[in-house]
Every structure is written in structure tokens, then in C-alpha cells.
C-alpha positions as CSV (number, residue, x, y, z in Angstrom):
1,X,27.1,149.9,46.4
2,X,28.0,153.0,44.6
3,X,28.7,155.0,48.0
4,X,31.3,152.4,48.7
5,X,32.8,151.9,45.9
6,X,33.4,156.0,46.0
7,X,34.9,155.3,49.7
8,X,36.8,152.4,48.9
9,X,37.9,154.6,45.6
10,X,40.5,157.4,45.1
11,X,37.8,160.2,45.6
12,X,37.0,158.8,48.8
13,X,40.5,158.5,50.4
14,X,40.7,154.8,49.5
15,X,39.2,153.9,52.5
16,X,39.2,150.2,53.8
17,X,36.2,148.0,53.1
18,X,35.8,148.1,57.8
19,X,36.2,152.0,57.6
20,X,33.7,152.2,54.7
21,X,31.2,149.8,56.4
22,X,31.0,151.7,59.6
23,X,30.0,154.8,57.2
24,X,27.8,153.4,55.3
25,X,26.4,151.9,58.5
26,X,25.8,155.6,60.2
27,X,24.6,157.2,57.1
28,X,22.1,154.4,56.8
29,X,21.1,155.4,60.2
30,X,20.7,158.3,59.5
31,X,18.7,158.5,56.5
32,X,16.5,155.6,57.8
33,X,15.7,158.7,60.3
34,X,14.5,161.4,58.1
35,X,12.8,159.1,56.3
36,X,11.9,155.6,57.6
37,X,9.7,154.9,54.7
38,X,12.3,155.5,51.6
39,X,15.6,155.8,50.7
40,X,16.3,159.8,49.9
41,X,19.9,161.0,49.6
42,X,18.8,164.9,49.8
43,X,17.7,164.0,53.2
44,X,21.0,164.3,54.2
45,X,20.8,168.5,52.9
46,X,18.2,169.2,55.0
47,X,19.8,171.2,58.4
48,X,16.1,170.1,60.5
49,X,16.8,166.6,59.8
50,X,20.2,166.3,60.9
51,X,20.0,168.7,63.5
52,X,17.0,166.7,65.1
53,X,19.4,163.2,64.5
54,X,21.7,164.7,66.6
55,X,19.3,166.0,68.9
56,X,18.3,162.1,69.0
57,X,22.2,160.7,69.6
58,X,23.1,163.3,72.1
59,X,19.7,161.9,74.1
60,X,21.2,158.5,73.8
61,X,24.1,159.5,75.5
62,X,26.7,160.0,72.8
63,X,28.9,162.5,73.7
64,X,30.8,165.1,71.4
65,X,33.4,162.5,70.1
66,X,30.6,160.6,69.0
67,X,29.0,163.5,67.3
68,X,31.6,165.1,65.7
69,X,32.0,161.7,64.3
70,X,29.0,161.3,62.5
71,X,29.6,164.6,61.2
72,X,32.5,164.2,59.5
73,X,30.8,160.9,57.9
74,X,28.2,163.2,57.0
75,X,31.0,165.5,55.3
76,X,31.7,162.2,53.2
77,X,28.4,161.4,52.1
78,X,28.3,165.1,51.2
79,X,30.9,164.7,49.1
80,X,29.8,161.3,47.4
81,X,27.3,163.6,46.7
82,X,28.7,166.4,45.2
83,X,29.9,164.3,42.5
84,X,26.9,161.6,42.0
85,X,23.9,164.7,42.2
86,X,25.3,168.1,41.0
87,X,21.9,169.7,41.3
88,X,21.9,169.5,45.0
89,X,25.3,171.7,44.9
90,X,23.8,174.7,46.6
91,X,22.2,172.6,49.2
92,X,25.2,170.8,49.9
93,X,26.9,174.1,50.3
94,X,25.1,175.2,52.9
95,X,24.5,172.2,55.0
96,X,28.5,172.3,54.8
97,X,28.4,175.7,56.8
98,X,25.9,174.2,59.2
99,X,28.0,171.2,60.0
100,X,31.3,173.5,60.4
101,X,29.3,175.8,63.0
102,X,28.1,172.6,65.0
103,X,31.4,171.2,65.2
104,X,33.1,174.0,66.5
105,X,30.2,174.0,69.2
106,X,31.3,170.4,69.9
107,X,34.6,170.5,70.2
108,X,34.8,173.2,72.5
């Protein structure tokens, strides 16, 4: 509830509650992949699990649209947070640079 209240919120862009849903909706996704068993945001810091996610989707025949897609809503969970667990700053940082390197892949 929190992550959409922060996407639906000011920080978030005000996003609407259909924009929000489909975030929420990947993000679930993709954390239910790194970890099927519990629900760990720091997941989403860790380059091996998202890289292998992608790995996953690209199988499944989404194409780069698709991916950089789930990338940027990765960029907003990111920065939900940045704001909701400080600590993970650093590791936030640097998945960041990951997911810039891998979009530039994409969208050439």
C-alpha cells in the first residue's frame, strides 16, 4: 500500500491509480522471482537477480520495449526506496548504473 500511495503521491509523479497498478503488478513479479518464498524489497539491489529476470522475459519473447519498460519501473521502486530504506543507498546507487548500462544496450 505504501508503494502506491508513494506513486499515486507527489514523489512519485502523481501517477494514476491504472499506471500505479501495472507497477506494482511488474515489481510484484519481479520480486516474487528472486524470492518466491518472501517478500524482500533489497531483492530488487541485487544486479544477479534482475539481470537473470530479464534473462527470464527476453526468453518469453519480450522484446526491448518490453524490457526497457520494466526497467524504468524498476527505476521507480528504486526510488520508493531511496526514501522508505536509506541504508540501502549505496546499493541502490549502483544497481542505478547497472540499469543505465542495460538500457543503453536495449535501445540500440
Amino acid at each position: 500500500m505504501r508503494f502506491k500511495e508513494h506513486l499515486t503521491g507527489i514523489d512519485g509523479n502523481r501517477r494514476s491509480p491504472t499506471s500505479a497498478e501495472a507497477i506494482i503488478t511488474d515489481i510484484s513479479k519481479l520480486l516474487h522471482h528472486s524470492g518466491k518464498d518472501e517478500l524482500n524489497w533489497t531483492h530488487l539491489t541485487e544486479r544477479k537477480n534482475i539481470s537473470t529476470y530479464l534473462e527470464m522475459i527476453k526468453k518469453m519473447g519480450v522484446g526491448p520495449d518490453g524490457q526497457l519498460t520494466k526497467l524504468e519501473r524498476l527505476c521507480d521502486a528504486l526510488t520508493y526506496l531511496r526514501y522508505y530504506q536509506p541504508s540501502l543507498k549505496s546499493k541502490i546507487e549502483e544497481m542505478e548504473v547497472h540499469i543505465q548500462r542495460w538500457k543503453q544496450v536495449l535501445r540500440k
